[in-house]
DRENVEX-220875 format. One record per residue (C-alpha): residue number from 1; residue in one letter; x, y, z. Coordinates in steps of 0.2 Angstrom, whole numbers, plus 2048, in hexadecimal, padded with zeros to 3 digits. Example, Ala and Ser with C-alpha at 12.3 -4.5 7.8 and 13.67 -1.06 7.14 Angstrom:
2
seq/type/c1/c2/c3
1/A/83E/7EA/827;
2/S/844/7FB/824;
This chain:
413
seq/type/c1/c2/c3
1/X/19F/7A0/6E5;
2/X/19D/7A8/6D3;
3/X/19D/79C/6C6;
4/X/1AB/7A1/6BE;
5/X/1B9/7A3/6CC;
6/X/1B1/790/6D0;
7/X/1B5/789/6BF;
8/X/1C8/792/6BF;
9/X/1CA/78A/6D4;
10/X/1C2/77A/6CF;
11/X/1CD/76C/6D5;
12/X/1CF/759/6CF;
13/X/1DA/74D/6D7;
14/X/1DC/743/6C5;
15/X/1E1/751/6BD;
16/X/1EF/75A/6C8;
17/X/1FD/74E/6C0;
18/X/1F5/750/6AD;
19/X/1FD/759/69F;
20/X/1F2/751/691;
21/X/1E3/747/68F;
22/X/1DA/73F/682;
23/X/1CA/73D/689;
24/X/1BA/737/680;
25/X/1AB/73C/681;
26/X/1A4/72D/68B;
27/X/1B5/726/692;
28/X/1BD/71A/691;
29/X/1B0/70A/690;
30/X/1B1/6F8/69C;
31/X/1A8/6E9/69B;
32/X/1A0/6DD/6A4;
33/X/194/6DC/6B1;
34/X/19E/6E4/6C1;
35/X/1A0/6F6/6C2;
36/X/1B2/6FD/6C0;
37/X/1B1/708/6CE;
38/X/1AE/6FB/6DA;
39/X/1BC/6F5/6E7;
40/X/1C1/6E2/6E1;
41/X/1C5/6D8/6F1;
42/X/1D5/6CE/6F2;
43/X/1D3/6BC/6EA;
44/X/1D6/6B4/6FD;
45/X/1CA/6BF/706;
46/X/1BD/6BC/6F7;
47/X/1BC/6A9/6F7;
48/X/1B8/6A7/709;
49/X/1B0/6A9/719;
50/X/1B8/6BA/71B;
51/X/1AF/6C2/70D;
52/X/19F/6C0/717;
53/X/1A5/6C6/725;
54/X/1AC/6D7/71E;
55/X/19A/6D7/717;
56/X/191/6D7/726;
57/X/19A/6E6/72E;
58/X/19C/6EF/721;
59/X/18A/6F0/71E;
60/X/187/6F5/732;
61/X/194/702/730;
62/X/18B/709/720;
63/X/17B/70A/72B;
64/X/185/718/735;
65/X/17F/728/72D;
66/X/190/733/729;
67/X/18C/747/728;
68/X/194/758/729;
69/X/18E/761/736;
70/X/190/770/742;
71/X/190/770/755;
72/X/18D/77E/762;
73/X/19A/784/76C;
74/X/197/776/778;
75/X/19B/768/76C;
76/X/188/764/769;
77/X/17E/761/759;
78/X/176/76E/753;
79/X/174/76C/73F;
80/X/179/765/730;
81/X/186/771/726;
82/X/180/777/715;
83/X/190/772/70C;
84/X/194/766/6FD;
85/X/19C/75B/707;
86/X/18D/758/712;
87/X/185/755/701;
88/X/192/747/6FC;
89/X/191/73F/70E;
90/X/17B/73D/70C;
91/X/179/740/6FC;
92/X/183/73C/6ED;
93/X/197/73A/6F0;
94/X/19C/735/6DD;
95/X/194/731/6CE;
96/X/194/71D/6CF;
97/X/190/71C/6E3;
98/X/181/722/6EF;
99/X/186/726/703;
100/X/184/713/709;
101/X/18C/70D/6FB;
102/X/199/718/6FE;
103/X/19C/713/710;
104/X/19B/702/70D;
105/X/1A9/703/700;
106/X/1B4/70A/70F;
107/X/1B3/700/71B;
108/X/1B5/6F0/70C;
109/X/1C5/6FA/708;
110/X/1C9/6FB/719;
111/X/1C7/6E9/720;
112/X/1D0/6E3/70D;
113/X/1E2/6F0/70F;
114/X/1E0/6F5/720;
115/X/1E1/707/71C;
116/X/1D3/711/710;
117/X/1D7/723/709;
118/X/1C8/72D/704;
119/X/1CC/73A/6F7;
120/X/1C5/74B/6F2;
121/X/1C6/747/6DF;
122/X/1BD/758/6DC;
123/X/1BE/767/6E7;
124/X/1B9/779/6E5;
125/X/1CB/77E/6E7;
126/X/1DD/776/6E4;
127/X/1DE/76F/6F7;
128/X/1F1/770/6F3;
129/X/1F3/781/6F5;
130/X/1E1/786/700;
131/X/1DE/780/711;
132/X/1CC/784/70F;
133/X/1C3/77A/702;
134/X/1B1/771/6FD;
135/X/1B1/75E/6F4;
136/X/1A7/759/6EA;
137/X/1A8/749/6E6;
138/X/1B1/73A/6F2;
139/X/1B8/72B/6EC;
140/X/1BF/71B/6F6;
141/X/1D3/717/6F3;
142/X/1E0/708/6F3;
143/X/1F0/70F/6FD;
144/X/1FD/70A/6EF;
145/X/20C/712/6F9;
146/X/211/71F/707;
147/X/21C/72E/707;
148/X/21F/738/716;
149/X/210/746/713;
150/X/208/73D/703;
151/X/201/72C/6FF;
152/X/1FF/723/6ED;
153/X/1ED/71F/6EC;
154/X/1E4/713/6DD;
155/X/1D3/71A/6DD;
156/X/1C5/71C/6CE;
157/X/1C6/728/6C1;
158/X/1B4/72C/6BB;
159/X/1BB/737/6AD;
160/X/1C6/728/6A5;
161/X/1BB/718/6AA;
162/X/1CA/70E/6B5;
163/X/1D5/710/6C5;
164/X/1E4/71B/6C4;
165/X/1F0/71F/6D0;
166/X/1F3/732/6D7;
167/X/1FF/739/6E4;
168/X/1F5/745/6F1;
169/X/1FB/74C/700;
170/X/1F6/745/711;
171/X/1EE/754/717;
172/X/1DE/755/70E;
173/X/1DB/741/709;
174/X/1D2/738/717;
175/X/1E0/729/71C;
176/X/1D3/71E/725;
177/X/1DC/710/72F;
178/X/1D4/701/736;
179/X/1D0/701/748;
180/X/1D1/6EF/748;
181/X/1E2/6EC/73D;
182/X/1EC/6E0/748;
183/X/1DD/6D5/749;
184/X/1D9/6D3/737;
185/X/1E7/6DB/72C;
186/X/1F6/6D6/736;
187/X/1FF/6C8/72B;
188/X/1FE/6BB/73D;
189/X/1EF/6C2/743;
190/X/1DF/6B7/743;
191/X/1D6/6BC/734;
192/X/1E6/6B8/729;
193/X/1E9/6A8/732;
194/X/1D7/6A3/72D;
195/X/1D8/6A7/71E;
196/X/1E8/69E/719;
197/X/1DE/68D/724;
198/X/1D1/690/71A;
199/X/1DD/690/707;
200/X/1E3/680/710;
201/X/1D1/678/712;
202/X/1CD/67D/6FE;
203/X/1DB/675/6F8;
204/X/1D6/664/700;
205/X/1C4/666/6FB;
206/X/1CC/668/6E8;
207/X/1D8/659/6EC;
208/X/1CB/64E/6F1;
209/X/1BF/654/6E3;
210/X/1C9/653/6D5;
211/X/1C4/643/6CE;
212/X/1D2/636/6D2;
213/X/1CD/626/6D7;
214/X/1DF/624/6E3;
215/X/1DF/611/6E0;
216/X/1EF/604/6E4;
217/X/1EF/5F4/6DA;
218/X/1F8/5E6/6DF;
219/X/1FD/5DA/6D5;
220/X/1FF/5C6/6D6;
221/X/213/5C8/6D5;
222/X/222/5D3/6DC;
223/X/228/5E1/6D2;
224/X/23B/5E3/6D2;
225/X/241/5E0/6C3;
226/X/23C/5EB/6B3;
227/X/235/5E1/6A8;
228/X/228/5DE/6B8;
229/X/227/5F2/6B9;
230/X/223/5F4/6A8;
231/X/216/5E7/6A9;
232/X/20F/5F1/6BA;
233/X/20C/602/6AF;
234/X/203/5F6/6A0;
235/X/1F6/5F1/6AC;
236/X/1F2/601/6B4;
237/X/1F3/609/6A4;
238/X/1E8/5FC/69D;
239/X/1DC/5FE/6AD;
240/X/1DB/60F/6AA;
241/X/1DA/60D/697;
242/X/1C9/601/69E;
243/X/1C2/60F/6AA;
244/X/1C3/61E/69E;
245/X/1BD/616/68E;
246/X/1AF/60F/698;
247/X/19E/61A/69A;
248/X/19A/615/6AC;
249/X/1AD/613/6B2;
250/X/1AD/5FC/6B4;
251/X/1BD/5F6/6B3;
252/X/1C1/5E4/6B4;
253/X/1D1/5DD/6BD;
254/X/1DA/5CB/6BF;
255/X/1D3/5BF/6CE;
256/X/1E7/5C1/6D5;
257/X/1E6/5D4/6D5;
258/X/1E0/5DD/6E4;
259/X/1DA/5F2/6E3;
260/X/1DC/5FC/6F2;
261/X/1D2/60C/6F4;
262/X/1DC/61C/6FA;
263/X/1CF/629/6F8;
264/X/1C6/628/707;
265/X/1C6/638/715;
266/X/1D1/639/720;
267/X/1D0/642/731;
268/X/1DA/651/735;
269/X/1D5/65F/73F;
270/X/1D5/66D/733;
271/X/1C4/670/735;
272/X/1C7/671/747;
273/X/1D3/67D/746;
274/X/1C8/689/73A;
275/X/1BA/688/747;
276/X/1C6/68E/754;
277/X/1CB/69C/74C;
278/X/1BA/69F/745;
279/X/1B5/6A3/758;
280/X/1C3/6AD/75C;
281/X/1C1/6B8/74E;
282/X/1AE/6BC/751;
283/X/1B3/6BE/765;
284/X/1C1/6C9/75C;
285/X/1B5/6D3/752;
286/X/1A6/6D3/760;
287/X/19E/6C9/751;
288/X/193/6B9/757;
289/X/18C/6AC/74D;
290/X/179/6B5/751;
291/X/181/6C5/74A;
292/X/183/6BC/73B;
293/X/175/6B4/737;
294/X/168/6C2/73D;
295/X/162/6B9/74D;
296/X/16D/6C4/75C;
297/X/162/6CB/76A;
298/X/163/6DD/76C;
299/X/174/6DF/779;
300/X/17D/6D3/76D;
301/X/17A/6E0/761;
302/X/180/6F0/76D;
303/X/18F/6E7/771;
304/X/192/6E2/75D;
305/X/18F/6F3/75A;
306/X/197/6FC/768;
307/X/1A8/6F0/766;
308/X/1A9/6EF/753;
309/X/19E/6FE/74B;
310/X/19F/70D/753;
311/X/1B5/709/752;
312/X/1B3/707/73F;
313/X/1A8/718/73D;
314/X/1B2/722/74A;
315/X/1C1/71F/741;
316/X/1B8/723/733;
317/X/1B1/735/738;
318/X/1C1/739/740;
319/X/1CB/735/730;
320/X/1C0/741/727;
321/X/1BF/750/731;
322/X/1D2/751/734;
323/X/1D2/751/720;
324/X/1C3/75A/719;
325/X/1BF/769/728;
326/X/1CC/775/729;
327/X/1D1/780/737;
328/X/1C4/78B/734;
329/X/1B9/781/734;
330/X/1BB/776/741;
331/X/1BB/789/74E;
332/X/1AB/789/748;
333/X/1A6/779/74E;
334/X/1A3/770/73E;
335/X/1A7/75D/73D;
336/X/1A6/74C/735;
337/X/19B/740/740;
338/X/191/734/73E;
339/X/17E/72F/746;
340/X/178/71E/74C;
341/X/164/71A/74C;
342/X/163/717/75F;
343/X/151/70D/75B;
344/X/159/701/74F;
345/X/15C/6F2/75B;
346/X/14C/6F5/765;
347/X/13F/6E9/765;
348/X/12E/6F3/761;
349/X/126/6EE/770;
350/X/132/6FA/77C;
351/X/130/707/76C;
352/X/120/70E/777;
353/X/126/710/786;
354/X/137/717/77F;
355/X/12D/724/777;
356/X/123/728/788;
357/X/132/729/792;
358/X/13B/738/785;
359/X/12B/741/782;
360/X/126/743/794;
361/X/136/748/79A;
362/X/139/753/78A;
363/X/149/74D/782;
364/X/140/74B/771;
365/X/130/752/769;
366/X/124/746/762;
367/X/126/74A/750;
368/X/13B/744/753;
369/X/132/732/75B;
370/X/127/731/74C;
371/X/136/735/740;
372/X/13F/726/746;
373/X/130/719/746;
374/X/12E/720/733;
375/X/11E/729/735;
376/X/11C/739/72E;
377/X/11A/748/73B;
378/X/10A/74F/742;
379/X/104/760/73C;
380/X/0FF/764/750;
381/X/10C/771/753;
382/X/10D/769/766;
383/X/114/75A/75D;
384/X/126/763/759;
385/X/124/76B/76C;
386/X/12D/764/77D;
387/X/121/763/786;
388/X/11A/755/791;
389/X/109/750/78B;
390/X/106/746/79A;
391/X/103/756/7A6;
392/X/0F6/763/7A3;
393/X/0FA/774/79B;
394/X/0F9/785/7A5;
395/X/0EA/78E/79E;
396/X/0EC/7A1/799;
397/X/0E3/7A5/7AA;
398/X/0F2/79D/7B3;
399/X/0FE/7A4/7AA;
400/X/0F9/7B7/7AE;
401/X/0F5/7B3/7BF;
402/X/109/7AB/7C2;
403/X/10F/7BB/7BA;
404/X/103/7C6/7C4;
405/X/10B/7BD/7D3;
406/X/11D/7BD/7CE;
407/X/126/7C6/7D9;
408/X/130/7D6/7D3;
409/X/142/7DE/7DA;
410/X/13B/7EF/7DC;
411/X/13F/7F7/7EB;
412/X/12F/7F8/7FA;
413/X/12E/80B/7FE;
């Protein structure tokens, strides 16, 4: 596209409602530590067990390679496209994020609201009025509130340093909804009823942290009258007097007067009740305990992945090729899709005789084995041939003599 009709179509999703800005030259500056364009979890999500749960997937899912791609007529592979969105999906998709980065901010977004919009925040053409358009940049957004064909969206504004809210129609904004909503968005499903046990459990542990001593003082006579009330409060005012002024908290009391200590635990089954939904939520999930820390065997793995992984990035892909491929487009078999390492939970000893079995029956070459083991590719030009090493190469003498022998379809006269 010349480089002029490009700047006159250029499209921003910020600036579609703008009449007048009064932008710097550097924006509009933040402080602190955390980056503004980063997704803030809510406060009961953030403080607990959850958050590391979210964690977890969310960094599996981002292992799942997102590109734009185009298929043969058969609904095959058959390359990468050589568009900008392609570009945003492996390379760069905004100014403050890389691809992982990017993904894992979806799925965090997704898991905390339940739904994730992705925007277009800069196409080549105004995708209002152009079914066929490129982006350029991708951003991850809050859905603030929904209209029949638009959504509100809170998302990151580069250009002025905060989050703004902006109005885009359904049709080109990627509504991402979680696969796994009534489990962990639903306001009685499990994850919500853990997480309001688990606000319960913190405010016990501040109660019995909080530094009262939860004592009862009886004294050598019975309090009825007020002139006996008056003379209670002196003494526990004067004990208290005794235990704050001194420096290692001693107190003395009359021989008569008996102390009562409250502040001991006390039983209840709380924690029982959190380690029951604990369970159910990871059976929930297809999450196990082994999952967590690192130590699952490989068909815990497939099953995690196969129950809880390939959901999230399927919504995912799909989401975004409704939005982001037109009609066009999509006759000409291009798509959204995403690709899984299929070595990444195999143990290296079964590595070998993987990579025996696809190169002797020619399903890949041995450059593509030795792209996913990380070594670099052999110059041998057999290396990037199906072939079966295994079994000895016709000779040029065999190949002329088969074709001397070949039979023709000429007539016998």
């Amino acid at each position: 596209m010349p480089v002029f009709k490009r700047l006159k179509e250029a499209w921003n999703a910020f600036r579609q409602e703008e009449t007048v800005r009064n932008d710097y030259s550097y924006g509009m500056p933040t402080y602190g530590g955390q980056s503004p364009s980063r997704s803030v979890q809510r406060y009961s999500n953030e403080r607990s067990i959850i958050s590391s749960i979210y964690t977890r997937i969310a960094i599996d899912v981002a292992d799942v390679v997102i590109r734009h791609v185009k298929n043969d007529g058969q609904g095959r592979y058959q390359k990468d496209a050589e568009s900008s969105l392609n570009q945003c999906l492996t390379l760069a998709p905004n100014l403050d994020q890389g691809p992982r980065s990017f993904r894992q901010d979806i799925v965090m977004t997704l898991f905390d609201e339940g739904v994730a919009v992705v925007v277009p925040v800069d196409t080549v053409s105004n995708p209002n009025t152009s079914d066929v358009f490129d982006v350029y940049s991708l951003r991850v957004g809050k859905a603030v509130s929904w209209y029949p064909k638009d959504v509100r969206v809170s998302c990151y504004n580069e250009n002025s340093g905060r989050r703004e809210e902006v109005t885009l129609s359904k049709d080109f904004v990627a509504v991402v909804e979680n696969p796994l909503y009534e489990v962990m968005n639903q306001p009685n499903s499990t994850l919500q009823r853990l997480i309001r046990k688990l606000n319960l459990l913190d405010v016990v542990d501040e109660q019995s942290g909080s530094g009262k001593l939860d004592i009862i003082i009886q004294l050598p006579y019975v309090i009825k009258s007020e002139a006996r009330r008056q003379q209670a409060e002196q003494r526990r005012a004067d004990i208290e007097f005794q235990l704050k002024g001194s420096q290692y908290g001693i107190a003395y009391t009359d021989g008569t007067e008996k102390i009562t200590q409250l502040n001991r635990p006390t039983e209840n089954n709380l924690l029982a009740q959190i380690q029951y939904l604990i369970d159910m939520l990871y059976s929930q999930l297809g999450l196990t305990a082994e999952v967590m820390n690192g130590t699952a065997d490989e068909k815990a793995m497939l099953n995690y992945r196969n129950r809880t992984i390939i959901p999230i990035a399927d919504a995912i892909v799909q989401s975004m090729t409704k939005s982001f491929i037109s009609v066009v487009a999509l006759g000409r078999g291009e798509r959204v899709t995403y690709f899984v390492d299929p070595f990444k939970y195999v143990p290296m000893e079964q590595i070998a005789e993987i990579a025996d079995k696809f190169t002797r029956n020619e399903i890949l070459a041995s450059n593509e084995i030795r792209g996913y083991m990380g070594i670099p590719p052999s110059t041998d030009p057999k290396a990037d041939q199906l072939i079966n090493s295994n079994m000895p190469a016709p000779t040029k003498v065999q190949l002329v003599d088969q074709n001397a022998t070949k039979p023709t379809d000429k007539p016998v006269a």
